[in-house]
C-alpha positions as a printed NumPy array, in Angstrom:
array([[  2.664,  57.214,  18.842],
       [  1.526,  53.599,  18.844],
       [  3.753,  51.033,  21.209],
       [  2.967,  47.626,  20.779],
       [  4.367,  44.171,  22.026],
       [  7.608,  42.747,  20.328],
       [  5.811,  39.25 ,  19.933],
       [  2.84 ,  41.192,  18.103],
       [  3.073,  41.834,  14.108],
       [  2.381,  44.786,  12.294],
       [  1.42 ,  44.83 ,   8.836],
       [  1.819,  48.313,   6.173],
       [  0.165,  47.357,   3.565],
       [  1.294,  49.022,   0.145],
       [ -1.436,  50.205,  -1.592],
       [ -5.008,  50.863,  -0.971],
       [ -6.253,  47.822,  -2.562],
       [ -3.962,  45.028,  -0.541],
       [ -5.129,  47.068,   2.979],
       [ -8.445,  46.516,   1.656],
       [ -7.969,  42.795,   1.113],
       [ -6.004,  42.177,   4.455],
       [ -8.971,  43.737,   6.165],
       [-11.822,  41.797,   4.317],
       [-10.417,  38.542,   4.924],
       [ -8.458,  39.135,   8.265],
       [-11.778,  39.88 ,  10.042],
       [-13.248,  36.628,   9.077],
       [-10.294,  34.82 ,  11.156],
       [ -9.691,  37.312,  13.525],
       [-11.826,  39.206,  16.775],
       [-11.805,  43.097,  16.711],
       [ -9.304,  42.453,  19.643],
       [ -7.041,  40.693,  17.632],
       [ -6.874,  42.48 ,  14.966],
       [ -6.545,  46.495,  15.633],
       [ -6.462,  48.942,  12.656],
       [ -4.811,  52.543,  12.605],
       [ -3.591,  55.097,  10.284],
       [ -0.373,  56.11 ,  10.541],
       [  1.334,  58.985,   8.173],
       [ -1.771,  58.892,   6.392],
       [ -1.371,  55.249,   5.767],
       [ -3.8  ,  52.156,   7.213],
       [ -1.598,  49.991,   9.477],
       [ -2.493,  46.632,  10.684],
       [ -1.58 ,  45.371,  14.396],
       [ -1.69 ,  41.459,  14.92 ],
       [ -2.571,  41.236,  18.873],
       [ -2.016,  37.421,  19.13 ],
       [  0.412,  35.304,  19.382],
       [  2.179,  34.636,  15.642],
       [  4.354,  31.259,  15.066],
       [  8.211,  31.747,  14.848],
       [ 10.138,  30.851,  11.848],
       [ 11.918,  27.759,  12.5  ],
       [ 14.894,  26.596,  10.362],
       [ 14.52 ,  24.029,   8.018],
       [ 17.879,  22.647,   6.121],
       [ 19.23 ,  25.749,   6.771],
       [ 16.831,  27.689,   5.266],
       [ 14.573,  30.464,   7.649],
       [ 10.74 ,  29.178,   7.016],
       [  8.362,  32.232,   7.716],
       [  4.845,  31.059,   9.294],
       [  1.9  ,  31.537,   6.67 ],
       [ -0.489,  34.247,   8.329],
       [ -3.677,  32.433,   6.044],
       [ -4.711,  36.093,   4.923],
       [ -7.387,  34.887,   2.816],
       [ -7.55 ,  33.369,  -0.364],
       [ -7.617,  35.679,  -3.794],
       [-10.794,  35.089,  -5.619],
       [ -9.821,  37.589,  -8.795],
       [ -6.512,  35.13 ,  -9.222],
       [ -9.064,  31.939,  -8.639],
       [-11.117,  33.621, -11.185],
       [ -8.37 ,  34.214, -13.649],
       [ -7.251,  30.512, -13.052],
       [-10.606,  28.876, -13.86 ],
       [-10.751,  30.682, -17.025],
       [ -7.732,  29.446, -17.982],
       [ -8.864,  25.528, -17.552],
       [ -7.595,  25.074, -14.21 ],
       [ -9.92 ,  23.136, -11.679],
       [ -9.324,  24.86 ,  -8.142],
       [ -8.911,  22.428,  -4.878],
       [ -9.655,  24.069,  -1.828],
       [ -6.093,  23.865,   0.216],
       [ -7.267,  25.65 ,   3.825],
       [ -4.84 ,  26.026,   6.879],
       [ -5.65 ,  26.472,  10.287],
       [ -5.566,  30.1  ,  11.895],
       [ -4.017,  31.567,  15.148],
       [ -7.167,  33.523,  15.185],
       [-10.307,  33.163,  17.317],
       [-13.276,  34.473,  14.819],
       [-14.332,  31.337,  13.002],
       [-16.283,  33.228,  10.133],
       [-13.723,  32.277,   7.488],
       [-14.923,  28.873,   7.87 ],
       [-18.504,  29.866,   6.613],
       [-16.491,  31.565,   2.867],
       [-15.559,  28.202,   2.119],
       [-19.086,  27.384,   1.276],
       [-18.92 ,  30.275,  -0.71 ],
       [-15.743,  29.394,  -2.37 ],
       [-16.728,  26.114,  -3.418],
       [-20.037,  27.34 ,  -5.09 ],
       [-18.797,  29.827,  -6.858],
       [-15.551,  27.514,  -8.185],
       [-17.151,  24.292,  -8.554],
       [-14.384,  22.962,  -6.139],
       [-14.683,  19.314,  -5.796],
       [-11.639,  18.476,  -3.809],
       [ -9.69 ,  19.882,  -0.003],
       [ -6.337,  19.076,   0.621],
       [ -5.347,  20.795,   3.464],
       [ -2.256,  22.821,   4.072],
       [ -0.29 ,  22.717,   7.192],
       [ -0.093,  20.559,  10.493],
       [ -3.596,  21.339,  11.526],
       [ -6.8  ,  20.899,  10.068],
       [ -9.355,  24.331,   9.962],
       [-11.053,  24.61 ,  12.997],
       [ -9.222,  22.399,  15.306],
       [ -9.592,  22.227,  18.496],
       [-12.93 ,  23.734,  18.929],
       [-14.699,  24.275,  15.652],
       [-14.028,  20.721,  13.764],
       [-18.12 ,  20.424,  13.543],
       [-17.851,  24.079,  11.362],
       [-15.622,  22.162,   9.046],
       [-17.443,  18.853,   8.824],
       [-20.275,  20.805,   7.838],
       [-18.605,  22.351,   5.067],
       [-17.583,  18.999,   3.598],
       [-20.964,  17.212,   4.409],
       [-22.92 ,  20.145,   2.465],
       [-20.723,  20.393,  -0.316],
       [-20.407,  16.974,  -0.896],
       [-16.439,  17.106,  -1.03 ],
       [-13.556,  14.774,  -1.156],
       [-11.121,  15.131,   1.486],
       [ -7.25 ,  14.333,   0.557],
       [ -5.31 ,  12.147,   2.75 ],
       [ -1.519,  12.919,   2.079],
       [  0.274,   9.575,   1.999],
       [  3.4  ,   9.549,   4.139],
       [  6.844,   9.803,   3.361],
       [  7.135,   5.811,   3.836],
       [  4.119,   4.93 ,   1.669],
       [  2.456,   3.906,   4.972],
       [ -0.707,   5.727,   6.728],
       [ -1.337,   9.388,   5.949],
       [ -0.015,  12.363,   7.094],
       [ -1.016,  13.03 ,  10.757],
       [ -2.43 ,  16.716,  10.338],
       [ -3.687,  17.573,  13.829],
       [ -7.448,  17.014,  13.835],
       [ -7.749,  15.209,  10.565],
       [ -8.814,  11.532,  12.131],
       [-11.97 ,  13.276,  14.198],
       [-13.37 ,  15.282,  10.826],
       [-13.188,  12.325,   8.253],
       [-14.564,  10.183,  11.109],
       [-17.658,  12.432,  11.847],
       [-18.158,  12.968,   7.671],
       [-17.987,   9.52 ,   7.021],
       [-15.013,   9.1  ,   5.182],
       [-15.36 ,  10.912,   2.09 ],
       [-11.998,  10.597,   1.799],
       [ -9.373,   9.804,  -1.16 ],
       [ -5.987,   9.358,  -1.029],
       [ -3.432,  11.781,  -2.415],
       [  0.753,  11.595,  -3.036],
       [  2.344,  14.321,  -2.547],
       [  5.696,  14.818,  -5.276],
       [  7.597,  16.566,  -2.148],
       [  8.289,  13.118,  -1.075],
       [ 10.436,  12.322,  -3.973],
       [ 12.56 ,  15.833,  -4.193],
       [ 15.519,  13.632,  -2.962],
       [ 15.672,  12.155,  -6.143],
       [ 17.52 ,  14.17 ,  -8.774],
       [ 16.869,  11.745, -11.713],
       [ 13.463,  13.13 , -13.445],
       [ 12.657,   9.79 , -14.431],
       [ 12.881,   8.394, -10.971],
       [  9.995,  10.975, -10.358],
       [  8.086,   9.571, -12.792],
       [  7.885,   5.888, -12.143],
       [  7.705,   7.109,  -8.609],
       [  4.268,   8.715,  -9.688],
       [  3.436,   5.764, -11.862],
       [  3.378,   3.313,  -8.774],
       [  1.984,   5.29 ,  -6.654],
       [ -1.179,   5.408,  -9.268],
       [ -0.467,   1.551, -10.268],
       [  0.675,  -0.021,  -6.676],
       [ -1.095,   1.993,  -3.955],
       [ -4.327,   3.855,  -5.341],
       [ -3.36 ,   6.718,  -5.071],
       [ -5.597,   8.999,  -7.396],
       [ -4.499,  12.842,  -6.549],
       [ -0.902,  13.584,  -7.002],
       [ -0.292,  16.908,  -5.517],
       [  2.531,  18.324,  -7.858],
       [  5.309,  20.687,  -6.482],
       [  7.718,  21.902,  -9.128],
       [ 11.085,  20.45 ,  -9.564],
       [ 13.529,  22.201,  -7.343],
       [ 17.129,  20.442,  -8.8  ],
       [ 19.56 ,  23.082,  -7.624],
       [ 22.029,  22.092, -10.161],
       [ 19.548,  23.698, -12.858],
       [ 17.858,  27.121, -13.966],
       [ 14.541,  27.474, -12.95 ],
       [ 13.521,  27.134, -16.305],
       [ 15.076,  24.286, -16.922],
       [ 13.522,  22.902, -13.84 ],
       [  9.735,  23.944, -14.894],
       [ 10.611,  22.478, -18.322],
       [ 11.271,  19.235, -16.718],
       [  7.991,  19.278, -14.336],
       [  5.88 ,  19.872, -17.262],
       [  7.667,  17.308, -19.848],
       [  7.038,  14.704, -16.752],
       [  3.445,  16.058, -16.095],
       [  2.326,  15.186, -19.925],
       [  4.493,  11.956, -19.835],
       [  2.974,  11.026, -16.753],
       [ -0.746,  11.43 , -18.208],
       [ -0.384,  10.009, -21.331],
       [  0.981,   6.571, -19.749],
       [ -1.684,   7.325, -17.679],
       [ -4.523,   7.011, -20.343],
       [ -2.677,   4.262, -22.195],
       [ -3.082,   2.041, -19.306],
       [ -6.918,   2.685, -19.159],
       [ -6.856,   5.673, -16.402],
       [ -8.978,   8.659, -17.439],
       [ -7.354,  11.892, -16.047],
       [ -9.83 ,  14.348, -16.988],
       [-13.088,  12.788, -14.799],
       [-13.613,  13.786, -11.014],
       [-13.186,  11.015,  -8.796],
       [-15.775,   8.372,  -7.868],
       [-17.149,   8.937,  -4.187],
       [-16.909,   5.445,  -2.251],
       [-19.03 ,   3.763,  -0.104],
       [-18.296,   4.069,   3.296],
       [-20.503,   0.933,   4.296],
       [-19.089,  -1.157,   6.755],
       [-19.067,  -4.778,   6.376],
       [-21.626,  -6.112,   8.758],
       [-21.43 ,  -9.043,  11.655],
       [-23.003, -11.546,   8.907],
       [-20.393, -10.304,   6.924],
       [-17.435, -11.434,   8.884],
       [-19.607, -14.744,  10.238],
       [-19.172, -15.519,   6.408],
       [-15.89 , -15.065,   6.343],
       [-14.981, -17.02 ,   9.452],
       [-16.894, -19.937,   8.826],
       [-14.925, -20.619,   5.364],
       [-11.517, -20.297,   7.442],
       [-13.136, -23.083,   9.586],
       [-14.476, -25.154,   6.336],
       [-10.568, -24.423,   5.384],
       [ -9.021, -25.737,   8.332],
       [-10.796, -28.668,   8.85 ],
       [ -9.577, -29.323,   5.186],
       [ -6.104, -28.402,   6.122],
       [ -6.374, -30.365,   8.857],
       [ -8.274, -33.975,   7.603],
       [ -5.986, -33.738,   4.496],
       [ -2.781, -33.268,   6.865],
       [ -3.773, -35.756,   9.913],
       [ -6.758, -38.106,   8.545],
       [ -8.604, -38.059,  11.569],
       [-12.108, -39.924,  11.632],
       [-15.199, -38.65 ,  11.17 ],
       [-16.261, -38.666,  14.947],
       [-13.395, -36.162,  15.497],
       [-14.305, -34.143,  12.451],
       [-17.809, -33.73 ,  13.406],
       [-17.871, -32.328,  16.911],
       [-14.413, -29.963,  15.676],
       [-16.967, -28.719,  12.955],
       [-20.068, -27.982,  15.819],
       [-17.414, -26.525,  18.029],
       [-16.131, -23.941,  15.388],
       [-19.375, -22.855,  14.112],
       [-20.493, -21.847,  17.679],
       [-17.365, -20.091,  18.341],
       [-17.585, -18.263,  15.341],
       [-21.681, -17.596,  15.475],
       [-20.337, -16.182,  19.407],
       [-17.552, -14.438,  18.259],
       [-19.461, -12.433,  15.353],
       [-22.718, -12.452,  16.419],
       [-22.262, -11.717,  20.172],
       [-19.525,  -9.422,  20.83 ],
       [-18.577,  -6.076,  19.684],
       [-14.702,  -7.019,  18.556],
       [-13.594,  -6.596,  15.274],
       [-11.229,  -9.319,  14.148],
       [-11.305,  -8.539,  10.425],
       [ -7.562,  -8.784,  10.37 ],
       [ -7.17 , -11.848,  12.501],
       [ -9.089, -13.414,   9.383],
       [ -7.27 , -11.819,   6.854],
       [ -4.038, -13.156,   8.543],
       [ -5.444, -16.174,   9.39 ],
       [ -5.85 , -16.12 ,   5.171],
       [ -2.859, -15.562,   4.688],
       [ -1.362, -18.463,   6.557],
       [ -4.284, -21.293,   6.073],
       [ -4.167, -21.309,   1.758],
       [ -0.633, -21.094,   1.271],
       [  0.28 , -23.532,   3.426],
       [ -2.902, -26.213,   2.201],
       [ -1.861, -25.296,  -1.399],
       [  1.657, -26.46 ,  -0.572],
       [ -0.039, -29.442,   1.1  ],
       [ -2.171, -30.767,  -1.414],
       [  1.242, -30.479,  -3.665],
       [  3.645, -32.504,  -1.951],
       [  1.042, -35.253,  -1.952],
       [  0.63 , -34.876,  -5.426],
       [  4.72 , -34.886,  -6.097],
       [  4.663, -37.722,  -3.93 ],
       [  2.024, -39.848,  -5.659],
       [  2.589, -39.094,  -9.383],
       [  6.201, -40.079, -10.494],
       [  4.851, -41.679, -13.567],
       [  3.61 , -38.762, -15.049],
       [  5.371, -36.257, -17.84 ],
       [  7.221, -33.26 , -16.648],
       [  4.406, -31.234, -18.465],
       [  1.806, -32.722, -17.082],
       [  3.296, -32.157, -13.23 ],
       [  3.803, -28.46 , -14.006],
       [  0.636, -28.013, -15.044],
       [ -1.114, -29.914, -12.144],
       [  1.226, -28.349,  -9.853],
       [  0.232, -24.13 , -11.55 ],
       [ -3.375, -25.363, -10.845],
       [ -3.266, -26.371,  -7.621],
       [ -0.861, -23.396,  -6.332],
       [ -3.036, -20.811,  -8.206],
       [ -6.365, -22.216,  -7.129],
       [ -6.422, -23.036,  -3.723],
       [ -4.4  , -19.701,  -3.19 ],
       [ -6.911, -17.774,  -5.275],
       [ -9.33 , -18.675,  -2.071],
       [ -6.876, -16.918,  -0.192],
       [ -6.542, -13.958,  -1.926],
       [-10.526, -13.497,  -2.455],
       [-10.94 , -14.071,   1.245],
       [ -8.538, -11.703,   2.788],
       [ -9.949,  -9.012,   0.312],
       [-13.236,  -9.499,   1.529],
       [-11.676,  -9.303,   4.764],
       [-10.614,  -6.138,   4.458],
       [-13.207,  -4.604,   2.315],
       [-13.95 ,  -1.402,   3.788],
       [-13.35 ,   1.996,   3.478],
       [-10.506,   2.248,   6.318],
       [ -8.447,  -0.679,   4.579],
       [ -8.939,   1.002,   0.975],
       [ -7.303,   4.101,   1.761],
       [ -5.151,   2.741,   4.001],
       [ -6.437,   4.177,   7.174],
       [ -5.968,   1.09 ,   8.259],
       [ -3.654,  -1.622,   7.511],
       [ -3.11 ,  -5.286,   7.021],
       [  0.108,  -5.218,  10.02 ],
       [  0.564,  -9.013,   9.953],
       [  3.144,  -8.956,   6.577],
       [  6.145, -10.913,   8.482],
       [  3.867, -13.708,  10.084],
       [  2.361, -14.165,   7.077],
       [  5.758, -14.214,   5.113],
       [  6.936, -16.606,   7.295],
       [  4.321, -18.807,   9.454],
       [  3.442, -20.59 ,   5.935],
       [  7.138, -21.576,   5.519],
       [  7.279, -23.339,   8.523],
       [  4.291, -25.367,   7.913],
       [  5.225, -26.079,   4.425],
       [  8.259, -27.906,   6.239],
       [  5.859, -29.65 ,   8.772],
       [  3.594, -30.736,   5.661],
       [  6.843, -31.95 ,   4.217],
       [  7.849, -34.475,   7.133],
       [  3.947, -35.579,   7.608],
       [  3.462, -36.411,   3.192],
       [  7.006, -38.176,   3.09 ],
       [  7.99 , -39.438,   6.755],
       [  4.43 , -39.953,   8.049],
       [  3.352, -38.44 ,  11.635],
       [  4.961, -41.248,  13.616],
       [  8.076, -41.194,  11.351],
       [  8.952, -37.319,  12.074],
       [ 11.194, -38.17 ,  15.199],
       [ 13.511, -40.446,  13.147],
       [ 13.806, -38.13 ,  10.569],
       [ 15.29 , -35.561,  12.239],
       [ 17.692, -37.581,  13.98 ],
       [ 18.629, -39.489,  10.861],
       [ 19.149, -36.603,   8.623],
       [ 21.147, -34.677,  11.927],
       [ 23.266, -37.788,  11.603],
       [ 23.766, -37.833,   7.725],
       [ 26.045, -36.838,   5.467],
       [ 24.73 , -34.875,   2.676],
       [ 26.756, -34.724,  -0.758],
       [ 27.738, -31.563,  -2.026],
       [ 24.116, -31.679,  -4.392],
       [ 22.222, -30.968,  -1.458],
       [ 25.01 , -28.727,   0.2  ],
       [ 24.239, -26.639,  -3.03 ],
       [ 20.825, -26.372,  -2.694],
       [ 20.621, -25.934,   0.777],
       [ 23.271, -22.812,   0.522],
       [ 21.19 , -21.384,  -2.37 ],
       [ 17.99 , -21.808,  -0.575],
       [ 19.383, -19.997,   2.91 ],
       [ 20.637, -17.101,   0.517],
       [ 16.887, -16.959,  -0.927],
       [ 15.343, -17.24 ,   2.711],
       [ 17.697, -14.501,   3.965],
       [ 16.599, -12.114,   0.829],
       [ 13.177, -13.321,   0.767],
       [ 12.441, -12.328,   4.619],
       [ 14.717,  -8.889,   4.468],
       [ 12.686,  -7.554,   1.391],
       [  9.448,  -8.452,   3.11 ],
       [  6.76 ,  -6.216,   4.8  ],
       [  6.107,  -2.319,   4.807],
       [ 10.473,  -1.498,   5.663],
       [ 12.555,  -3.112,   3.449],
       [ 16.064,  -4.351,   5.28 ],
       [ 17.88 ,  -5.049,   1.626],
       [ 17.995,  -2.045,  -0.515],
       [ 17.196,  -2.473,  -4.322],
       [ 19.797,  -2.896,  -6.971],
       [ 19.937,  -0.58 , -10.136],
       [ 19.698,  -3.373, -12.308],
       [ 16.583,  -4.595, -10.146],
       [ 15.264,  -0.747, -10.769],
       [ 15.912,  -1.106, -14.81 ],
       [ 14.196,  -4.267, -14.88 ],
       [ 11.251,  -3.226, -13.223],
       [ 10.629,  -0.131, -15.189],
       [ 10.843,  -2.368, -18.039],
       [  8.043,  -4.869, -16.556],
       [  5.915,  -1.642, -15.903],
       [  6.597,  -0.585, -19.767],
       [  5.217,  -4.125, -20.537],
       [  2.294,  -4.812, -17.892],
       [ -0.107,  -3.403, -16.036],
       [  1.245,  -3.976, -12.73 ],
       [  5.094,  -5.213, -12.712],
       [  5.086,  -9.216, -11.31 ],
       [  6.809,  -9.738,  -7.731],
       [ 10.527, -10.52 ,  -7.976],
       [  9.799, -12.989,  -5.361],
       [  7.455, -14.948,  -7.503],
       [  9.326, -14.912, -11.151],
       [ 12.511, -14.737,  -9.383],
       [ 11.977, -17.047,  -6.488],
       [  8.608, -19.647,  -7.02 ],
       [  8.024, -20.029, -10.698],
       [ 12.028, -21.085, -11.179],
       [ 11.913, -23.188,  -8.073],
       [  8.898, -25.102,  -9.014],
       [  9.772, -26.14 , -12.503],
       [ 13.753, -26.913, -11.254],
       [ 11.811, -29.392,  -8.856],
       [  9.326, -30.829, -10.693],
       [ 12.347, -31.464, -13.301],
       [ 14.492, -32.686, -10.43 ],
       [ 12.562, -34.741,  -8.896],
       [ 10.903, -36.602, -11.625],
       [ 14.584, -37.535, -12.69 ],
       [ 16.373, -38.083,  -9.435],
       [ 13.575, -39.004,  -6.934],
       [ 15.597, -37.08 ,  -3.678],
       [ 13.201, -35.975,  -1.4  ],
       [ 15.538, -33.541,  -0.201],
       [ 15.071, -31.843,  -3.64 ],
       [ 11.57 , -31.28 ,  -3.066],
       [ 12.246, -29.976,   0.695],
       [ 14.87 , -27.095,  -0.584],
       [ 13.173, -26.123,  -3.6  ],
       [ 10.014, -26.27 ,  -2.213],
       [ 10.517, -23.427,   0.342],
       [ 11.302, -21.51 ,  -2.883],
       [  8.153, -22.764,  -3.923],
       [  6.325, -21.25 ,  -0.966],
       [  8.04 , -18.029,  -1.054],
       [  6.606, -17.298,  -4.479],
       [  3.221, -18.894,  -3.002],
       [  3.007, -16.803,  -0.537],
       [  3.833, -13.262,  -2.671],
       [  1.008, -14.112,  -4.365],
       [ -1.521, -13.687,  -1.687],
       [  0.209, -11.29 ,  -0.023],
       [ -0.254,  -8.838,  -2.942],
       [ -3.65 ,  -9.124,  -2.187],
       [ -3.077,  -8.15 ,   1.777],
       [ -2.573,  -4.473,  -0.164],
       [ -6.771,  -3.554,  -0.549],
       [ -5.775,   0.202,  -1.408],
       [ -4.175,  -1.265,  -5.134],
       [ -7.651,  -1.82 ,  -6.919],
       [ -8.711,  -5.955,  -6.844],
       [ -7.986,  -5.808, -11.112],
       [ -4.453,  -4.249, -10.831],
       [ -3.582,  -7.316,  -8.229],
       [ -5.139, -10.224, -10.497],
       [ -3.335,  -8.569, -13.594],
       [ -0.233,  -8.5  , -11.38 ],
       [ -0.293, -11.827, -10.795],
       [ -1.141, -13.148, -14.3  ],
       [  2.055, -11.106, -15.274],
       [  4.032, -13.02 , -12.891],
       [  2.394, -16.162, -14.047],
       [  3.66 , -15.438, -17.929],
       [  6.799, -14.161, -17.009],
       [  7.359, -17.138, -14.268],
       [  6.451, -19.968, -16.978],
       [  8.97 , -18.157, -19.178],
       [ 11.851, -17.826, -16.607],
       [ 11.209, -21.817, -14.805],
       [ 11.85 , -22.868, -18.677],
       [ 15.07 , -21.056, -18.867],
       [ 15.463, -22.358, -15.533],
       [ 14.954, -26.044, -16.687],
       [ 17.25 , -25.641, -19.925],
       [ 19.733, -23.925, -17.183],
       [ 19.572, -26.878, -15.157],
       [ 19.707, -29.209, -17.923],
       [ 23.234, -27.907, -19.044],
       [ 24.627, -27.314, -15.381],
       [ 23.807, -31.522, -15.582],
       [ 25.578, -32.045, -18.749],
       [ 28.845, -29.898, -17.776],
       [ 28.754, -31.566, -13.937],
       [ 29.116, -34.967, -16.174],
       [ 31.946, -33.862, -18.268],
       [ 33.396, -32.588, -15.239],
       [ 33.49 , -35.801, -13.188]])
């Protein structure tokens, strides 16, 4: 008889045909050592002389390793018939003989595959045979998935993946995978789930895995997959997607050294600005400021090998904001004799404009493959949320106390007594900043209401892209309370609280455009949303306002 190892695996096939099979495609992944053949009672046995992953336990459940046997090209066959388009979904094997590689080629030729997504913790060929796999992608001109993350951040870090879609030159997309939303038992959780993922992030492969609600037949659960599936597409195509094209290859130019020079020397032109509108200094300072920057930038582009794409695009993200908010308060400060009206609509145009500079620099900032697909990403969210805020107070004290009057102002107003008006707003606007700041960045540190979730399924129904909450909830009603406010009562403290709110929705706005992996049109619809819905809202908000005044009256 035969003794062999306990660690080793034997296989008995059943019939003639799957012995035939395991030994086609075995010997492509494994050596003749590895892989010994013997009859046995008349019957072809298989002995697995390498080392075979243990099943682990997963939620209680025993998960067996996959051996990789091969893939079934009668079944592939059948399937393309049918009107299914095949993605190549590889593992890695235990095995030594890489000659399994080479059938992909094959595989893709004869199945007009277009996309691999592949399966498992490690990529095919890693450690030693990456190049075999590169090669298969560069030849056959194919798109390699990236599986987002559980957190919506990165992509899933499958052992070798970074090296291959470096050496192929990114030919990379990005893909969600529904396994990350099988917590949820609500189906039309799922759904928007896959909707934002398409809508927020870019993604443009969704890698479906059938519902798995234990509370339900398996019928009922397929029944539900395939209801969402065609829901899914349909909103889909009535939002201008096309579901039945393959994908777009994009570039994967770099931006060059002129490139960034570009960008840097409009951040200088900006804060100079910034600066002269903030300090007034004379020309003789301006002048050698302006020679000074424009070698440091030509060195810092031009002569070095550092990248500081994301300096700029946080440097973006700080500068407009906070000169938007600038050029505003000396507006407010200047123009009491004008109509409500015409304030708001000065005030829309100066926000939106000046931070429109923002938001076009930061994306060309970040315009590269890496950024797009969220290889990389913009990691500066919480600065940027809140570096603007405190100049926007700064700005404050220099457009209504003057530089030399900044000293006394602190000391005065640590010595007054405010009335409960500004005790109000003050409370409201520390509620706001608490909110604003814990919903901020990549982790959120407040968790989302239901009602929040109903509304914004509702704004996706409607738009595009659903508006921040932190620009038709926060800015738009702050700026219209204020302009209203302060027109009436002329308390500079009114324009100090609301005008952090102000900021807040200022500052959203660019932000969204710190996200390069949502597509440049999704973010400018997004905002024009929140600029219709924010009008609408900062008019309730006035009328609101309006009859908290005439009850305070009656009340007094």
């Amino acid at each position: 008889g035969k003794a062999s190892n306990p660690v080793n695996l034997i296989i008995r096939p059943s019939d003639q045909r799957t012995a035939d099979f395991i030994e086609e495609n075995l010997s492509k992944r494994l050596s003749s050592e590895e892989l010994i053949s013997f009859a046995l009672e008349g019957q072809q046995i298989f002995l697995l002389n390498l080392e075979i992953p243990q099943p682990v336990k997963v939620e209680g459940e025993t998960k067996k390793p996959d051996l990789r046997i091969g893939f079934d090209r009668e079944l592939m066959k059948e399937l393309k018939e049918q009107g299914f388009e095949i993605v190549l979904s590889p593992g890695n094997t235990s095995g030594s003989n890489t000659q399994y590689i080479n059938e992909y080629s094959d595989l893709v030729k004869q199945f007009e595959i277009n996309y691999v997504v592949f399966d498992g913790m490690e990529i095919s060929g890693f450690p030693d045979d990456i190049d075999l796999m590169q090669q298969v992608i560069t030849e056959n001109h194919l798109t390699v998935g990236i599986i987002e993350t559980a957190v919506q951040l990165g992509y899933l870090n499958q052992v070798g993946i970074d090296e291959l879609i470096y050496d192929s030159g990114y030919p990379i997309n990005r893909v969600y995978s529904t396994r990350n939303d099988e917590y949820l038992k609500e189906v039309n959780e799922r759904y928007y789930r896959w909707v934002r993922a398409v809508i927020d992030r870019g993604i443009r492969i969704i890698y479906l895995v059938p519902f798995q609600n234990e509370k339900l037949y398996h019928s009922v659960n397929l029944e539900d997959t395939l209801d969402t599936v065609a829901r899914f597409h349909q909103t889909m195509e009535e939002k201008g997607f096309n579901t039945n094209q393959p994908l777009s290859k994009l570039s994967a130019e770099m931006p060059g050294k002129f490139h960034r020079l570009a960008v840097s020397l409009s951040l200088l032109i900006g804060s100079l600005l910034y600066l002269g509108y903030l300090f007034r200094p004379h020309r003789k300072t301006v002048l050698p400021l302006l020679a000074l920057g424009f070698l440091g930038c030509l060195a810092l582009n031009l002569f070095t090998n550092a990248d500081f794409t994301k300096l700029y695009a946080l440097a973006a993200a700080i500068l407009y904001p906070a000169l938007s908010s600038l050029l505003a308060l000396y507006y407010w400060r200047d123009n009491h004799q004008y109509s409500i009206g015409k304030q708001l609509a000065v005030s829309l145009a100066i926000i939106l404009g000046v931070n429109a500079i923002g938001m076009y620099t930061i994306v060309t900032s970040l315009a590269d493959i890496t950024y797009i697909m969220n290889v990389e990403y913009f990691r500066g969210v919480k600065v940027a949320f809140l570096a603007p805020l405190l100049l926007f107070v700064f700005n404050y004290l220099v457009v209504y106390k003057g530089k030399n009057g900044i000293k006394k102002f602190l000391e005065d107003f640590l010595r007054t007594s405010p009335n409960y008006f500004i005790l109000g707003l003050s409370l409201i606007g520390l509620v706001g900043l608490y909110l604003y700041l814990a919903r901020s960045g990549h982790t959120a540190g407040v968790s989302v209401s239901s009602l929040e979730l109903r509304t914004r399924e509702v704004l996706e129904t409607i738009f595009m892209a659903r508006p921040r909450f932190k620009e038709i909830i926060i800015g738009y009603p702050a700026l219209f309370a204020l302009v209203y406010l302060y027109h009436k009562y002329k308390n500079e403290a009114i324009v100090l609280v609301l005008g952090l709110g102000v900021m807040m929705g200022s500052i959203s706005m660019v932000n969204s455009f710190s996200h390069v992996f949502t597509a440049v049109t999704v973010s400018a619809q997004r905002t024009l949303a929140g600029l219709l819905v924010g009008v609408i809202l900062g008019i309730i908000t006035i009328i609101a306002v309006w009859v908290g005044e005439k009850i305070y009256r009656q009340w007094q």
